[in-house]
N, C-alpha and C positions, 0 to 999 in steps of 0.2 A: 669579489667576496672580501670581504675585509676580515684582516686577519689581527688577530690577538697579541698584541707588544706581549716578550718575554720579559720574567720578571726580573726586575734588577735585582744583582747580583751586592749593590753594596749594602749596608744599613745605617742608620743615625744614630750619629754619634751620643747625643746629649742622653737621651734618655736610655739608652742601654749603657751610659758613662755610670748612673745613677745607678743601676741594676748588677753594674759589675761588681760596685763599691761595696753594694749591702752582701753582694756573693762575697767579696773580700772579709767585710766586718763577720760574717758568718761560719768562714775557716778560719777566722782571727780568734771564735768564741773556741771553738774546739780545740784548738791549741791550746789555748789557756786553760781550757779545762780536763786537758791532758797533763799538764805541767804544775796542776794546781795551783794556777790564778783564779780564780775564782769571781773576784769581784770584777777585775776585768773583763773574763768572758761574758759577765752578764751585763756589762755595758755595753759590751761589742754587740750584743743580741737587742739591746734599745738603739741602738746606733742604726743597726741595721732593720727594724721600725721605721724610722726616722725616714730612710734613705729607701725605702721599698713604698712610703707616703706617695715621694716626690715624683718617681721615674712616673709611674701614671699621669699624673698633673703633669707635669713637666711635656710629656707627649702628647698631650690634650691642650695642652698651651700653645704648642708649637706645631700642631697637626703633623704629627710626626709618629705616628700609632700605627704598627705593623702586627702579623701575623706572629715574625720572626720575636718582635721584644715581645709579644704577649706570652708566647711560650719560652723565652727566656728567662722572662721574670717569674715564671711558674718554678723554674727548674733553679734558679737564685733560693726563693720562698722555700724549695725542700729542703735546700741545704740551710740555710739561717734560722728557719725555724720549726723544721721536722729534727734534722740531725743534730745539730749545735745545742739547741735546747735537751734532748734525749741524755748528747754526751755529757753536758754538764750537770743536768739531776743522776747520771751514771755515777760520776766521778766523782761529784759533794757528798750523795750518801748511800745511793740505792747498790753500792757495789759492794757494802759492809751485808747484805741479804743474801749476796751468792746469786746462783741463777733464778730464782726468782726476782730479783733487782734488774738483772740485764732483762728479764722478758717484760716487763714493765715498764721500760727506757725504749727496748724493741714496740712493744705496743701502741706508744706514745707516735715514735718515727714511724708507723705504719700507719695510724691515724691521720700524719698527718700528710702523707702522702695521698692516700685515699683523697682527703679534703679537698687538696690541690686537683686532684683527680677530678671529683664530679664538680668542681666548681668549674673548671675548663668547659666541660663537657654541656653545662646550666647556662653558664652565663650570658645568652642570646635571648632565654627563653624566662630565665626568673625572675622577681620583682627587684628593680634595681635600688628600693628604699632597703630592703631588710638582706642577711646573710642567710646560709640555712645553715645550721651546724655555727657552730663558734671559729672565725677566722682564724688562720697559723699563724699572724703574727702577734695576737690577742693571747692564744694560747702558749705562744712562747714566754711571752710576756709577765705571763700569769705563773711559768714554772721558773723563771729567772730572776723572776721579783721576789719568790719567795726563799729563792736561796741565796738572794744577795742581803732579803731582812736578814737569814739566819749568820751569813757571814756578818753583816753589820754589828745585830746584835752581842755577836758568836756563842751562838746557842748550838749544841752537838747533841749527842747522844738519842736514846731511842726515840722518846718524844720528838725530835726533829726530824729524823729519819722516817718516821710513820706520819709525819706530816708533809713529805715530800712525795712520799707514796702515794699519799691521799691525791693531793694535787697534781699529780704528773698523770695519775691512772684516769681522773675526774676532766683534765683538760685534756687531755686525746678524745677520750668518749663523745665528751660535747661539740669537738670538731664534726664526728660521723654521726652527729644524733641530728635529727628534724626540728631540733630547738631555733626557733626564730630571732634575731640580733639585730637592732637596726644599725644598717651600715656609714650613714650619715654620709652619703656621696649627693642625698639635695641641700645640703649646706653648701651656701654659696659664700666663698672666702673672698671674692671681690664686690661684693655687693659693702652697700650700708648697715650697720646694725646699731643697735642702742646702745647709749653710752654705758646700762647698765652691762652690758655683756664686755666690755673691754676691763670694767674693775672686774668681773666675775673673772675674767682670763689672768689678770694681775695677780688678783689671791693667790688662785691655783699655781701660778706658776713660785710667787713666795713660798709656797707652803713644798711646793716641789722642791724650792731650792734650799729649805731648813732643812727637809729631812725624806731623800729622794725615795732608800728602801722602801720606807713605810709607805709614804705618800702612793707610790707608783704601784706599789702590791695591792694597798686598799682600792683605789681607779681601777685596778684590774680583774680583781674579785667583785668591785661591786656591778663594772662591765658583763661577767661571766653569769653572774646571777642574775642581770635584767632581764639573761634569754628568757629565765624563766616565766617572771612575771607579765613579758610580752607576750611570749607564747600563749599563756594563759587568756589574757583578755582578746586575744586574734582567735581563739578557739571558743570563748562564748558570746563574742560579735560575730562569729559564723553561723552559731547553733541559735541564738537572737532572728539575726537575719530568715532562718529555716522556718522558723516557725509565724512570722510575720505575714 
């Protein structure tokens, strides 16, 4: 009877290197938006985007994809972009509301727990073009960007604060909502593309590098609202379909 090798005891190193790092950039935000750095923390939360891209790739590159780093990087992902985000719309303005601001910072970090939740639980069985619910690092993204415009610009007071609300309360939601997102994991980044698409990356990335708050907020809001209008057209290509 042949018997079943026990499982190795060590892991790889590279792509869980990548996963530590975005864990680090992600208690790197919270600090700083304990200390009120502000602009910092919300780059540490792009940083850690960045660095949560790669560990995937990186262990798809090197067949180096375990059980261990998938649940690693789930549990990186809550802290970078469940907590860190939550603390620093906490600590920019939602703490000027009282306990209604912390259960809205709490509601965000429980959304986006949850997200991380069923997408563990999906991801064998869902379609691997689209997301369901708006991803945690999208949503972090979307509450970071908007309070690194308001430092940028330094815009305060209630108008700001009731537009932080807006957005912190809107991107948890959309995490747990059945809103469809295409995920862009059939882009193939080693393949051939047309030369128009290298000027297309060139603009974007000028226009990133004139003016990043703005730029990066706008990308991410108009990302958040595509769920919308995909969902839409995926819901009367079904009901199309039905009646055919």
């Amino acid at each position: 009877m042949k018997q079943t090798p026990p499982p190795s005891k060590g892991l790889y190193l590279l792509p869980n290197l990548f996963t530590t790092s975005a864990l680090f950039a992600g208690f790197y935000a919270i600090t700083g938006a304990v200390n009120g750095h502000f602009e910092i923390a919300v780059i540490a939360i792009f940083i850690a985007m960045v660095l949560d891209g790669l560990d995937g790739r990186v262990a798809r590159m090197t067949n180096t994809q375990s059980e261990f780093g998938a649940q690693y990087d789930s549990l990186a992902d809550l802290v970078s972009f469940g907590v860190a985000p939550a603390a620093v719309a906490y600590s920019w303005g939602l703490s000027s509301l009282g306990k209604f601001g912390w259960m809205v910072a709490f509601v965000y970090a429980t959304c986006g727990a949850l997200r991380l939740a069923r997408f563990n639980v999906q991801h064998n069985i869902a379609d691997k073009r689209y997301f369901q619910g708006l991803a945690s690092p999208a949503a972090a993204a979307l509450v970071a960007g908007y309070v690194w415009l308001m430092e940028d610009y330094q815009l305060t007071g209630t108008a700001a604060t009731a537009g932080l609300l807006t957005v912190t309360l809107c991107a948890g939601l959309l995490m747990v909502s059945n809103i469809r997102y295409h995920s862009f994991k059939e882009l193939n980044f080693t393949g051939k593309v047309p030369f128009v698409v290298a000027v297309i990356v060139m603009l974007v990335l000028a226009l990133i590098y004139a003016a990043p708050p703005l730029i990066l907020f706008i990308m991410c809001l108009v990302y958040a609202l595509s769920g919308l209008v995909l969902t839409m057209r995926l819901l009367r290509r079904t009901q199309r379909d039905k009646t055919e």
